[in-house]
N, C-alpha and C positions, 0 to 999 in steps of 0.2 A: 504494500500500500504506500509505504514511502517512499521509494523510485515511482512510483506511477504519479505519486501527487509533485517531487521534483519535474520528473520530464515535464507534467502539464504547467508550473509555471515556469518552467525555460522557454516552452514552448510559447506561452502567450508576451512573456518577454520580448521575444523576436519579434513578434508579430505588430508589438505595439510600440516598435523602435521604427525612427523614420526613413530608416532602409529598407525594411520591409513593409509599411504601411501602404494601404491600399486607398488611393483618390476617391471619393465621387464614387461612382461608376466603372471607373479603369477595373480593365480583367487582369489579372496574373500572367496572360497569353494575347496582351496586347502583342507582342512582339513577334507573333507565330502568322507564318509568312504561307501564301498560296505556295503548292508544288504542282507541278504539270503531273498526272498518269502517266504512268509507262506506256511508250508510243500504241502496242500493241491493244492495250484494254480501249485506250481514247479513239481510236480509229476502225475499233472495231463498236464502240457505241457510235460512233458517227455513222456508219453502214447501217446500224441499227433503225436509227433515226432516218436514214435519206429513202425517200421517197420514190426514187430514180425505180421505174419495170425492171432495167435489167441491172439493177447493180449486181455486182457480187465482193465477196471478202475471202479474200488471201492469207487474210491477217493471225486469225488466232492457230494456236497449235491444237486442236482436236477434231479427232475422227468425222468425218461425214458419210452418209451415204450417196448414194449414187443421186438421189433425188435432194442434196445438199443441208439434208434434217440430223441430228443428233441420235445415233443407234444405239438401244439398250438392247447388250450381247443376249438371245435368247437363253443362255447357260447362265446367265447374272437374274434373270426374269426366275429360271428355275429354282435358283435358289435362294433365292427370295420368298419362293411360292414354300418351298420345306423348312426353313427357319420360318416363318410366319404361323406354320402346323405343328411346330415342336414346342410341345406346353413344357418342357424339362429348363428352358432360355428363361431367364430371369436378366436382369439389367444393372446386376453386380459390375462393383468395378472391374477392369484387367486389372493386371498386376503393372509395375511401371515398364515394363520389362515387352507388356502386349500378349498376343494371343501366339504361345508359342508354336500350335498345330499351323499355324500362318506362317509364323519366321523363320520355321525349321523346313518348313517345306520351299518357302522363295532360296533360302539358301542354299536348298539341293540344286534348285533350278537352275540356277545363276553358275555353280560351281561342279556340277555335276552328281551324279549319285553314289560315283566310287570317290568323289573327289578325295585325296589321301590329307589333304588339310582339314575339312568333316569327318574324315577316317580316324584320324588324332586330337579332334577337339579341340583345333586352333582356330577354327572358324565361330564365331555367335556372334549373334542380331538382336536387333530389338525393332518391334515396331516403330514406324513413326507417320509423323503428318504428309504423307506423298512424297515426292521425292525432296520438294521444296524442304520440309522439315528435315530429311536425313541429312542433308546436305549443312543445314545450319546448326545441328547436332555436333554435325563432324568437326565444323570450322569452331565451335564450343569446345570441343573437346581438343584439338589442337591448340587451339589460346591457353588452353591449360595447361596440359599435360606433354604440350610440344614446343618449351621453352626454346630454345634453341635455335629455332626458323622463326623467322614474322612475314615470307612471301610466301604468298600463293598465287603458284601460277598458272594460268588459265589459257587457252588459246585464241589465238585472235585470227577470226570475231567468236564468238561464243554467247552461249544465252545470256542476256539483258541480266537476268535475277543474281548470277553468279559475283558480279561486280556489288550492285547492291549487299548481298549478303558479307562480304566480306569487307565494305565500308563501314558497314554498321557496327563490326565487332571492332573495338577498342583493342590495337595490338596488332592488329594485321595487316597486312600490305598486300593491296592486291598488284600482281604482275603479268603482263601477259606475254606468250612464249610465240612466233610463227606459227602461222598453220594453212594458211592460204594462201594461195597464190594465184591472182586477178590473169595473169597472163594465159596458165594452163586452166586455169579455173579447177585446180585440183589439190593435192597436199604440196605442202613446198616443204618436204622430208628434209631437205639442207636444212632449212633455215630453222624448222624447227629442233632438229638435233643439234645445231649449233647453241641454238636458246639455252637448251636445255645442261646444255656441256658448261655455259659461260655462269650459269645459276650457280649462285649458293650448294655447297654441296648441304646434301638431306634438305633439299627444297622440297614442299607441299608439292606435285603437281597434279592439277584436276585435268582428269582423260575423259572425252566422251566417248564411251566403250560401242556404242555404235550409232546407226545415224544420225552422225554429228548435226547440232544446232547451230548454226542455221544452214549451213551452207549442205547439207546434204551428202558430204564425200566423205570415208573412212580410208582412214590406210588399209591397206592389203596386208596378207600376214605375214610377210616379207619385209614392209615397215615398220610393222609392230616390234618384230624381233631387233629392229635396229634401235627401235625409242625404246624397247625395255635392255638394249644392252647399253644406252646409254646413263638412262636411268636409276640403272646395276653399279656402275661404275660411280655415278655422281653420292649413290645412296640416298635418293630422293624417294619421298612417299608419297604412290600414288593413292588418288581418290577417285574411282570411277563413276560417273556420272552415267545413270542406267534409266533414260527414263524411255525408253525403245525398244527392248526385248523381242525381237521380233517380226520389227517393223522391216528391218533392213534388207532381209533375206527370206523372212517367212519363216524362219528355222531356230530354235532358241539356241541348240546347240552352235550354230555356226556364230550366231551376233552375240554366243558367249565366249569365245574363241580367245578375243584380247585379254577377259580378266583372265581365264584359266592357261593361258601361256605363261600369264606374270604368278599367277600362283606355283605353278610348276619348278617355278625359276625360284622360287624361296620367298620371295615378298611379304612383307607384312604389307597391309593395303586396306583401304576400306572399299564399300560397292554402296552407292547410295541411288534403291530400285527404289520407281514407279508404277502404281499398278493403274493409275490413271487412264492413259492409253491404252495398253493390253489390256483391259479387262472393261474399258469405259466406265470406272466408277469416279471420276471428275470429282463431283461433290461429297465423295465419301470420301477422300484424302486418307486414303491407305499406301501405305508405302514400308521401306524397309531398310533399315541398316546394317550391314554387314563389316563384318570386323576379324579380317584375318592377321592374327599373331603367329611368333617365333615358336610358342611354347601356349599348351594349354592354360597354364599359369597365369602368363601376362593377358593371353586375351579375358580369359574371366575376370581377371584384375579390371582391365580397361571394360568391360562389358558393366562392372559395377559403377566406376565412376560415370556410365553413361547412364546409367537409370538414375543419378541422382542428378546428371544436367536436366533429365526429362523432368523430374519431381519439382524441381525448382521452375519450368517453363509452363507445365500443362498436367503434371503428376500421372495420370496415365492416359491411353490412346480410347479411340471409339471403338466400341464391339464389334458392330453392325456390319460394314463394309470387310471387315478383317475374318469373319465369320465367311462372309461370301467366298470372297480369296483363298481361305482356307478349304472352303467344299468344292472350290473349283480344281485346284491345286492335287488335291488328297483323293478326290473319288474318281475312280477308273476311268468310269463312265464319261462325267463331267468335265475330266482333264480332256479328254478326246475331243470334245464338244466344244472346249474353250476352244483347244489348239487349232479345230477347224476355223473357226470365227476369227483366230488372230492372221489365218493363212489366207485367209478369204479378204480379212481389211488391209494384209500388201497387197495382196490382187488387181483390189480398188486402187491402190496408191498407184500400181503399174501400170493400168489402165488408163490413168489420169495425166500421168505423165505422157503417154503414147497418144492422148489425145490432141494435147497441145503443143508435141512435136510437129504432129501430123498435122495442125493448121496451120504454125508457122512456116514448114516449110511449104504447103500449098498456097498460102501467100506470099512466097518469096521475103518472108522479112528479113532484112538487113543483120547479116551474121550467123555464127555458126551457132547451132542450138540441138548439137550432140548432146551436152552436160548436163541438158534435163533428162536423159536416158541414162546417164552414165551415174547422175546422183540417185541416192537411194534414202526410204526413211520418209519423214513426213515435209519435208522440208526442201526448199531448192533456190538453191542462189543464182537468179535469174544473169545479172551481173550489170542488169541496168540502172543510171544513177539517179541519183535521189534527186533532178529536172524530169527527168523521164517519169519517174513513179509519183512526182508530184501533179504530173498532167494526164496520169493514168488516172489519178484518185478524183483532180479537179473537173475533167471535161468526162470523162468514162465513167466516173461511179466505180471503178475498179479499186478496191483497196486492198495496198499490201504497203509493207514496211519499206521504209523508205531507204532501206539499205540494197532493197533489192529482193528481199528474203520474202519466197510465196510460201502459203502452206498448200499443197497438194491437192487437199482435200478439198480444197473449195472449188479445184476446175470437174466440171463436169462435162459429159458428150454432148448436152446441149450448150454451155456456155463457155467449151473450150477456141472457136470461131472468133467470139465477141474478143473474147479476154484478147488474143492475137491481133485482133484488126488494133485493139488497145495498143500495145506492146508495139504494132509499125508504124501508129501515129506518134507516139511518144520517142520511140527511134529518130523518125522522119524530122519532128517538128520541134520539139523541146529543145528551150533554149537556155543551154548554160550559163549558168552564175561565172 
């Protein structure tokens, strides 16, 4: 009682000192300034809003159908329909830790079934909030427990959020390493093995494990083995970036290729999956973090101090979504029924792509436009500049980011023509800054 009666008049102390006294009226967040949305959210409420017949949006990163509507996977509907008839489900917390029949199972997925780091118990996971949350787990957990480095480095270009996330943590430096090249419109492997060589040894570095954001292109696995023998050499820690499982190839095994190379090689490493995409649960923000160590020891070690970053953030995860993921994941049946659905949504990406090959070049538009066959994933960097995509979005109703970066999904067999005739006015006529 006597600390609590101390703090409260320190407390009103302060408050009624003329440094902290409040005017009139005046708010304590007079001082709290507009920030713009990130391009992607504000341009994709602007397509919202426009009123334009044939607009379409390029813009956001999720699945569409063919008829350019939001798809709930019929295996995500099915099990929905059997949790909703299981009276034994009650709405008990998880533990901080998450639904482990979930996190044991993404991690076979991800690492394989014989994988010999799950064979040894140097591998574990913990639920988390989509990939977005694994990811700022990690960069948590590095601030901490990874004195030593303060860069993280990232490739350039790379998703918008990865920058964010690690401005916001106090202590870290974001870096970015080569990885495109505008010329080949492809990896520029020099440049980024040279990054990587020039870095800090035991540099963070964040890998997109497969179709890479935005730009669409992955190394081959002949580059891989170059970036992880440089990597080897530097003693940098990677953190994969997984929010595509599948997208790239159709195959989980293949577009799991990059982590289980670097596992094989001895890696300690994190994998921060998405089930967002592959499974279309968007708003259930189910995701997964994976934590492979030296020694069963340290990873459970580090597995604990991560349930207490969570305790301190959000204490534990949602049931609901991680329930689903888990009966999709676990039941024979259900896994076969995803794996179609997730084969079937590259299909549509393939498709998509081959649509608006096949009008650009039927329109003869100015340049080569290989690289939207060649790139893979949801995502394709058109390589047009931001005069061009500003007069695609102004006079076309077309929107996409203004780096260039389409999402796939949005071209369809009927509005792959329009989007084109877009793309050779904007060619033809935009006038550079």
């Amino acid at each position: 009682m006597v600390t609590v009666l101390t703090s409260k008049v320190l407390f009103f102390k302060k408050l009624n000192s003329s440094s902290y006294r409040v005017q009139g009226d005046m708010s304590h967040f007079s001082e709290v300034s507009y920030v713009d949305l990130p391009a992607v959210f504000h341009l994709s409420a602007r397509h919202n809003a426009d009123q334009h017949p044939e607009k379409v949006n390029l813009t956001i990163g999720a699945y569409r159908n063919e008829a350019g509507k939001p798809w709930v996977l019929p295996v995500v509907t099915k099990a929905e329909s059997l949790l909703a008839a299981d009276e034994t489900l009650n709405k008990e917390y998880l533990s901080m830790g998450g639904l482990q029949s979930f996190t044991d199972a993404a991690t076979r997925l991800v690492l394989g079934e014989n994988s010999p780091v799950i064979n040894e118990d140097r591998a574990v996971a913990l639920q988390s909030l989509s990939g977005t949350g694994a990811l700022h787990l990690a960069f948590q957990f590095i601030r901490q427990f990874y004195p030593g480095c303060k860069d993280i480095l990232v490739s350039n270009p790379s998703w918008g959020n990865h920058k964010l996330m690690v401005d916001t943590i106090p202590g870290l430096n974001f870096v970015q390493y080569t990885y495109y090249d505008p010329a080949t419109m492809g990896v520029d492997l020099e440049g980024m093995c040279r990054d990587l060589e020039n870095a800090q040894d035991g540099s963070v570095v964040v890998l997109h494990a497969c179709a890479h954001n935005p730009t669409g292109i992955d190394p081959t696995m002949a580059q891989w083995e170059k970036i992880a023998e440089v990597c080897k050499k530097k003693n940098h820690f990677p953190i994969f970036d997984l929010a595509y499982l599948g997208y790239a190839t159709g195959d989980f095994d293949q577009d799991a290729a990059s982590i289980r190379l670097f596992a094989n090689l001895g890696f300690e490493f994190m994998v921060c999956q998405s089930f967002a995409k592959i499974m279309g649960l968007y708003c259930e923000r189910i995701g997964c973090l994976i934590f492979a160590g030296k020694t069963a020891e340290i990873a459970h070690k580090c597995l604990s101090q991560m349930k207490i970053i969570v305790r301190s953030i959000y204490s534990n995860p949602p049931a609901h979504g991680a329930r689903i993921a888990s009966m999709c994941l676990n039941n024979r049946e259900m896994r076969r029924e995803w794996e179609d659905c997730v084969k079937e949504m590259h299909a549509r990406i393939r498709r998509s792509r081959e649509y608006l090959h096949t009008a650009l070049k039927t329109l003869n538009v100015p340049g080569s436009w290989e690289h939207i066959l060649q790139q893979n994933g949801m995502f394709s960097f058109t390589g047009l500049t931001k005069a061009q995509c500003e007069l695609m979005i102004e006079k076309h109703h077309v929107y996409l980011l203004k780096s260039g970066r389409i999402s796939m999904c949005g071209i369809t067999k009927e509005n792959a023509k329009y989007v084109a005739n877009a793309m050779n006015d904007a060619i033809l006529n935009a006038k550079e800054n």
